[in-house]
Backbone as a printed PyTorch tensor [residue, N CA C, xyz], in Angstrom:
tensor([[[  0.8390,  -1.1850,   0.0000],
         [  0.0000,   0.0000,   0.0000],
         [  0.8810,   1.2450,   0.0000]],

        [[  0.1580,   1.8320,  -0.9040],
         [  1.1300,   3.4190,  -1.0610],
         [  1.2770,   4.1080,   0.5380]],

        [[  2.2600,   4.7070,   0.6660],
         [  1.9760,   5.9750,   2.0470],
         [  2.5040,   7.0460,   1.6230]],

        [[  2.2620,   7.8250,   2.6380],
         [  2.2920,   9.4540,   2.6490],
         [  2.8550,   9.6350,   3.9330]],

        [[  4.2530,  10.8860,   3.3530],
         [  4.9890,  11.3380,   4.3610],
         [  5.1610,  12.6870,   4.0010]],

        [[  4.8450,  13.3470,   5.1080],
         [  5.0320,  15.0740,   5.1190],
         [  6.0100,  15.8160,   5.2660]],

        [[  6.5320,  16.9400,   5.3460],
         [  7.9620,  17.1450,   5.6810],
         [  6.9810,  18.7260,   4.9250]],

        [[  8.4390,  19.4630,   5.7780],
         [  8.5760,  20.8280,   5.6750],
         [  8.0980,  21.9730,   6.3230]],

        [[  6.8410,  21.5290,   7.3180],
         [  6.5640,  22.1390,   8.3460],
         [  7.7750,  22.9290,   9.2210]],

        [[  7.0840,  23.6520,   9.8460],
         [  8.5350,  24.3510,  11.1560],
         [  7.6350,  25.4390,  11.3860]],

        [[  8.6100,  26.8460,  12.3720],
         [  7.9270,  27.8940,  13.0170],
         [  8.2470,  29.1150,  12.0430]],

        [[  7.6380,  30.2300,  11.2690],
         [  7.6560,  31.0070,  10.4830],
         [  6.8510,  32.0040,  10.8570]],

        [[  7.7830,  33.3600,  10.7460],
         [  7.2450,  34.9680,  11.3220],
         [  6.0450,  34.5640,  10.2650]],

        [[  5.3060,  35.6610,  11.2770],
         [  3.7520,  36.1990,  10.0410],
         [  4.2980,  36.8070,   8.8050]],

        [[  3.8760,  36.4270,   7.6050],
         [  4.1380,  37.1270,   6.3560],
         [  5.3110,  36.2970,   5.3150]],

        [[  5.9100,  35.1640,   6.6190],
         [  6.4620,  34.1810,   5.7960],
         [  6.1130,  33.1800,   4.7100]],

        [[  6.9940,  32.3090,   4.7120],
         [  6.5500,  31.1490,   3.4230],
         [  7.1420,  30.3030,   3.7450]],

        [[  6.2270,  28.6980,   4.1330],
         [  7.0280,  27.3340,   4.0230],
         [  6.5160,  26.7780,   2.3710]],

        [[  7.1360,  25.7550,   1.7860],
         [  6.7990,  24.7050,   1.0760],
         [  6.8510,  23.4710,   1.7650]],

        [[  5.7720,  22.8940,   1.6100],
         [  5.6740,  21.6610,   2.4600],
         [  5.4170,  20.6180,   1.2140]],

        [[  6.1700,  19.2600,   1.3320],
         [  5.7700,  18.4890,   0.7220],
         [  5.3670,  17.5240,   1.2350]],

        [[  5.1160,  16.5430,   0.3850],
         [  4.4000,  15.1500,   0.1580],
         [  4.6310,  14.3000,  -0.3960]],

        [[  5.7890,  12.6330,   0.2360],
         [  6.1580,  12.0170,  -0.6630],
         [  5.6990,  11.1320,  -0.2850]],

        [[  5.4660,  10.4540,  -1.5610],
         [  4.3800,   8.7640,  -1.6880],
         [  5.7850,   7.7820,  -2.1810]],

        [[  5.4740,   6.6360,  -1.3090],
         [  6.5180,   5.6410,  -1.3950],
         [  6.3920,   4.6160,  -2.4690]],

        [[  5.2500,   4.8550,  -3.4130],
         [  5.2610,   4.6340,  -4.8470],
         [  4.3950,   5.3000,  -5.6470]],

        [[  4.1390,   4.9110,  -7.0900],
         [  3.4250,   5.9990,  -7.8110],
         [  1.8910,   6.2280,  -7.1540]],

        [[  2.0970,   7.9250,  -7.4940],
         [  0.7140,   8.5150,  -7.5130],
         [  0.1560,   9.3760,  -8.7260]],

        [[  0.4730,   8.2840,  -9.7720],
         [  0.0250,   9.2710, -11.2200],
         [ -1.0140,   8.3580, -11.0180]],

        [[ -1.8780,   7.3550, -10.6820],
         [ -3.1240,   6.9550, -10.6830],
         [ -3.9600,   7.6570,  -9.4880]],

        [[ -3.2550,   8.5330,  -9.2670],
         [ -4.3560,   9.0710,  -8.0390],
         [ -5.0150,  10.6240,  -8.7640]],

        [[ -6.1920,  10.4160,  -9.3410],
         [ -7.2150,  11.6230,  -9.8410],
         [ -7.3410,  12.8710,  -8.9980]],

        [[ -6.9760,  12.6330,  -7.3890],
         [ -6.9790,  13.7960,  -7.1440],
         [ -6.1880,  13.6270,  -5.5380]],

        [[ -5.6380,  14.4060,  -5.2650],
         [ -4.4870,  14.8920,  -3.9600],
         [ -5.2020,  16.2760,  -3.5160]],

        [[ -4.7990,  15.9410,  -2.0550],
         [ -5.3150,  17.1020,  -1.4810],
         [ -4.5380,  17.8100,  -0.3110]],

        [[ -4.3930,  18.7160,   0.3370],
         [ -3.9540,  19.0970,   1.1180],
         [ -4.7530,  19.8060,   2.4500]],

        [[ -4.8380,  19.1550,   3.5360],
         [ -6.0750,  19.7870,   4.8700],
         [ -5.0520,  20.3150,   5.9680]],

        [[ -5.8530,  20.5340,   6.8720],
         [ -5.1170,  21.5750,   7.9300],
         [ -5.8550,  20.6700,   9.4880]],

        [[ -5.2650,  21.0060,  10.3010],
         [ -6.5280,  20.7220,  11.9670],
         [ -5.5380,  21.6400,  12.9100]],

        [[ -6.2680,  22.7950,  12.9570],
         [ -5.5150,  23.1540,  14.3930],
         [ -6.2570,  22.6730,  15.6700]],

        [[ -5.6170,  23.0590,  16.7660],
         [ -6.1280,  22.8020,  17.9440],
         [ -7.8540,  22.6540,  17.9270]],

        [[ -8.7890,  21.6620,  18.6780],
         [ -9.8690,  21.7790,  19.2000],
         [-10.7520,  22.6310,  17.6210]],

        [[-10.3870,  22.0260,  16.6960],
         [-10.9120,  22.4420,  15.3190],
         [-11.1550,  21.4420,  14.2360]],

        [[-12.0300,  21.1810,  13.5600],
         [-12.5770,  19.8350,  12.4650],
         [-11.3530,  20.2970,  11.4710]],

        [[-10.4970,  19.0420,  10.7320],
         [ -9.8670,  19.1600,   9.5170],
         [-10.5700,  19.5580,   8.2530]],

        [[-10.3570,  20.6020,   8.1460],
         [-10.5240,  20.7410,   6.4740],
         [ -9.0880,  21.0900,   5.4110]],

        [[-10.4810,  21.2010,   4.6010],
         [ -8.9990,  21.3860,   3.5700],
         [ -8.9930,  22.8220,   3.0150]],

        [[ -7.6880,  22.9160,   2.4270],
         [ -6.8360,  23.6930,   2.1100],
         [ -6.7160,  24.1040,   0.4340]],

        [[ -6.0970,  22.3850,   0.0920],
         [ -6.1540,  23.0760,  -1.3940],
         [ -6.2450,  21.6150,  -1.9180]],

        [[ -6.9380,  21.3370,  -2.9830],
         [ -6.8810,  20.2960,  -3.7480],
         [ -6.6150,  20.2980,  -5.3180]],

        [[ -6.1850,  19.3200,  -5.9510],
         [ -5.4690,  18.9730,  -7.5460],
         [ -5.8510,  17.7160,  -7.8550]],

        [[ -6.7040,  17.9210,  -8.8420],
         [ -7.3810,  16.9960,  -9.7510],
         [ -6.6970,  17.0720, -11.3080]],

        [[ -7.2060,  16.0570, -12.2350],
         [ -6.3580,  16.0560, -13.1690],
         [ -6.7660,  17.1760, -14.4080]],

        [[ -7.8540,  18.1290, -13.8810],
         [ -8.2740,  19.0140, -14.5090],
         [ -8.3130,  20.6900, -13.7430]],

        [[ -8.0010,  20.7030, -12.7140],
         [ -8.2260,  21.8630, -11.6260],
         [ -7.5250,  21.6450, -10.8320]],

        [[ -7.6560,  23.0170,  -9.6510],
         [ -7.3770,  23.1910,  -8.5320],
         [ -8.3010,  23.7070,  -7.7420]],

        [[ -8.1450,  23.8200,  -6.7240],
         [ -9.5120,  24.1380,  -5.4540],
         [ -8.2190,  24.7660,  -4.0720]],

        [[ -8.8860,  25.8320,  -3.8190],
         [ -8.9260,  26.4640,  -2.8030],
         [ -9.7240,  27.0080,  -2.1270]],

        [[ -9.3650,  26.1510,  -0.4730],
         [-10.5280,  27.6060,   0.1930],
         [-10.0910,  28.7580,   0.4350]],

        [[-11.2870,  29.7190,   0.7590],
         [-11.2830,  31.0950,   0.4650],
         [ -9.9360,  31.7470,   1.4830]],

        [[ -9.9630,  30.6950,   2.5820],
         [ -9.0300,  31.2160,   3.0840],
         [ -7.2440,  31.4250,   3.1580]],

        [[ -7.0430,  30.5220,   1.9770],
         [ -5.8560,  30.4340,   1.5700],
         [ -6.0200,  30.8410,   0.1420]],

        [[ -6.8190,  31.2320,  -0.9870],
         [ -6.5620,  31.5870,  -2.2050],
         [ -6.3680,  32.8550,  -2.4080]],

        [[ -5.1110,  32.5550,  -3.3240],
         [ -4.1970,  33.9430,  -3.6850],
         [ -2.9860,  34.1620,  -2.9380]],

        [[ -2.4890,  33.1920,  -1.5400],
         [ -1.3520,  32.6250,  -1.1710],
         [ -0.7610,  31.3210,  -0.9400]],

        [[ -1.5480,  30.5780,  -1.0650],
         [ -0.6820,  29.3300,  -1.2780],
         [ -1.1680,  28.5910,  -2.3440]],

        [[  0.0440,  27.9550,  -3.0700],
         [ -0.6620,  27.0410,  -4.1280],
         [ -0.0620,  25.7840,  -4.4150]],

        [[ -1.2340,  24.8380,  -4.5580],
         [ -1.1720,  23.2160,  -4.4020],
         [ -0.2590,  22.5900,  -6.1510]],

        [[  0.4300,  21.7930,  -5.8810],
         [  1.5600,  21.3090,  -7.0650],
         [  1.0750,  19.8320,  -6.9040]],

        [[  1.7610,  19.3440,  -8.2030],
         [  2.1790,  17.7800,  -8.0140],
         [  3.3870,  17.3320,  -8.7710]],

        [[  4.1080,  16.6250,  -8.6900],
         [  5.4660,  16.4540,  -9.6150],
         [  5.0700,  14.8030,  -9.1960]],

        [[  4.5810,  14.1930, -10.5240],
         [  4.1440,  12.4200, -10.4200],
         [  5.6180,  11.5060, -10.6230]],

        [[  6.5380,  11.9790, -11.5180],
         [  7.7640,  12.0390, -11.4520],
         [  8.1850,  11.4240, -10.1490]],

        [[  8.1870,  12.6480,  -9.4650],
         [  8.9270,  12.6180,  -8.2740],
         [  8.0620,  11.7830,  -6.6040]],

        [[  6.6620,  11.5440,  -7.5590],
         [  6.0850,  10.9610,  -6.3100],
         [  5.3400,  12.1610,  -5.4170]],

        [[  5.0780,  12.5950,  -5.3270],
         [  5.1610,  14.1500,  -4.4190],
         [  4.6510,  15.0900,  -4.5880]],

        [[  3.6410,  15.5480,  -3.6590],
         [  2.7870,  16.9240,  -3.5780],
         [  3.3100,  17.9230,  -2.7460]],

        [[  2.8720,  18.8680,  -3.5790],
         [  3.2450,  20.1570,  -2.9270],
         [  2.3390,  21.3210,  -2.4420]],

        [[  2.9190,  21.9930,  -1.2720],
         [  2.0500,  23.4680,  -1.2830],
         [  2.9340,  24.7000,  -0.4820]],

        [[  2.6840,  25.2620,  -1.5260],
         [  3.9380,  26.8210,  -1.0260],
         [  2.8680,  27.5620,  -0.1440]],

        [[  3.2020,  27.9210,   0.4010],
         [  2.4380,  28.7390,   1.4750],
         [  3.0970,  30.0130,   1.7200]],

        [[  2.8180,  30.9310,   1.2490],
         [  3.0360,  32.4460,   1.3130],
         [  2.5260,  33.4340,   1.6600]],

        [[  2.8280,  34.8220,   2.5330],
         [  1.8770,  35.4840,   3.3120],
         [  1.3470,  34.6550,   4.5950]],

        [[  2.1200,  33.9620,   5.1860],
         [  0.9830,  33.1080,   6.2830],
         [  0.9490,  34.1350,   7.7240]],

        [[ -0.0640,  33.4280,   8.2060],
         [ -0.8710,  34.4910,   8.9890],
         [ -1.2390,  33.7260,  10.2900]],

        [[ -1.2360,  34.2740,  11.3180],
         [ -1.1880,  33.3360,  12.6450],
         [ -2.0460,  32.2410,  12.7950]],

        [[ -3.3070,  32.9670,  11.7710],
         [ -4.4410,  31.7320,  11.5840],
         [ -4.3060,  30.4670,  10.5550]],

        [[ -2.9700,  30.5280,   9.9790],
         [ -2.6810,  29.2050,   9.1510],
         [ -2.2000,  28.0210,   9.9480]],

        [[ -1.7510,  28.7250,  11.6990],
         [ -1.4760,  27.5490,  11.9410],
         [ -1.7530,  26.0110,  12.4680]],

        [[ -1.1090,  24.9660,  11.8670],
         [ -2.5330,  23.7820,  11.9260],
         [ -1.6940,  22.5470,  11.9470]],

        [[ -1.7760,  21.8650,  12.0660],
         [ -1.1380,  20.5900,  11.9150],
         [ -1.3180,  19.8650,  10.2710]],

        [[ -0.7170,  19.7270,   9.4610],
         [ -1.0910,  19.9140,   7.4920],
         [ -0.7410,  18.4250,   7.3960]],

        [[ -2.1370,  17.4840,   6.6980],
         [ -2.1860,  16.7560,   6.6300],
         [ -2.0290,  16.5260,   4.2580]],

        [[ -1.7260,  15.2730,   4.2920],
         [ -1.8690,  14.9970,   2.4560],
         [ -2.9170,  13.9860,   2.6430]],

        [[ -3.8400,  13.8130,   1.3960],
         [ -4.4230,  13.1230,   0.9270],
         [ -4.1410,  12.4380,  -0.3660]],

        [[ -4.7000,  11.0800,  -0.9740],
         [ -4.8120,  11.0200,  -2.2720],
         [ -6.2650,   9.9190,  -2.2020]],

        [[ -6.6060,  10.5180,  -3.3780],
         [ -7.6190,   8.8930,  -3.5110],
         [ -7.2060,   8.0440,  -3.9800]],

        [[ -5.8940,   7.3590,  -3.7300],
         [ -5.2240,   6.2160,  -3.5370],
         [ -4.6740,   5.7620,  -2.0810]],

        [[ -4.5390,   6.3380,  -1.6610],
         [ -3.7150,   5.9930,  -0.2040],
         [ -4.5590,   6.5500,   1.2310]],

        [[ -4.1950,   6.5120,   2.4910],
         [ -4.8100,   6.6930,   3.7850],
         [ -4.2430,   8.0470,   3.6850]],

        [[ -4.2430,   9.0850,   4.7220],
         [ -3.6850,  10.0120,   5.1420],
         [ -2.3000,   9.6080,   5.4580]],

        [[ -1.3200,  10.7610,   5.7910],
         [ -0.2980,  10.6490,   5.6820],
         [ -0.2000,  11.1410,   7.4830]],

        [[  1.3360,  11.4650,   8.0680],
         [  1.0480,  11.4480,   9.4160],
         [  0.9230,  12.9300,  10.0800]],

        [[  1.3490,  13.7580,   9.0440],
         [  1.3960,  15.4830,   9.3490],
         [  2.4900,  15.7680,   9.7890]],

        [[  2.3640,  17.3420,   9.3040],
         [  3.2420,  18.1680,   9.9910],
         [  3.2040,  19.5900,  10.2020]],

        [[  3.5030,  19.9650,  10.8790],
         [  3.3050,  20.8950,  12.2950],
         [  3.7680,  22.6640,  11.5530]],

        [[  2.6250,  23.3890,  11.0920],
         [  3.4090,  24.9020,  11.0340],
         [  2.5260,  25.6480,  11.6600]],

        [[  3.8440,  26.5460,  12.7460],
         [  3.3140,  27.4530,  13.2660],
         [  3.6350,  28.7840,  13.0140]],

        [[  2.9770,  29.7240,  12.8110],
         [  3.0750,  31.0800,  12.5280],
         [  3.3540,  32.1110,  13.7010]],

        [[  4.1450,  32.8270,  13.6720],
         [  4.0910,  33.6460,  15.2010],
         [  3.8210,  34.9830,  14.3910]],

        [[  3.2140,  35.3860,  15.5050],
         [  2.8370,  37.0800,  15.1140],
         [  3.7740,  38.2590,  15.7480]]])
């Protein structure tokens, strides 16, 4: 079974930028769509940004600074996160509709 491992999280002033990725321990060019969610503290996971093999999706609250990638190549999703804001911070989970969730990782924003 495919998995998902996160990386690139860490602590970043307000107004910074992480790229966080997403590597799958085999192919994810059969996966139609990848996603990227958030859970901060005492809060339901949603998502963030998703990539289908025709679009992208953002919620309102991240569109126009961060944006969701895929390199099938390389196995691996991406999301640059730019402008972040104390309220981005969340524990950032990957999806695919091939595989389970992946285990997260941790960005916090300081103000």
């Amino acid at each position: 079974q495919v998995q998902l491992v996160e990386s690139g999280g860490g602590l970043v002033q307000a107004g910074g930028s992480l790229r966080l990725s997403c590597a799958a321990s085999g192919s994810i060019s059969s996966a139609d769509t990848m996603a990227w969610y958030r859970q901060a503290p005492g809060k339901q996971r949603e998502m963030v940004a998703t990539i289908t093999t025709r679009r992208t999706i953002y919620s309102d609250t991240v569109k126009g600074r961060f944006t969701i990638s895929r390199n099938n190549a390389k196995n691996t999703l991406y999301l640059q996160m730019n402008g972040l804001k104390p309220e981005d911070a969340a524990v950032y989970y990957c999806w695919s509709s091939i595989t389970s969730w992946g285990q997260g990782t941790q960005v916090a924003v300081a103000s």
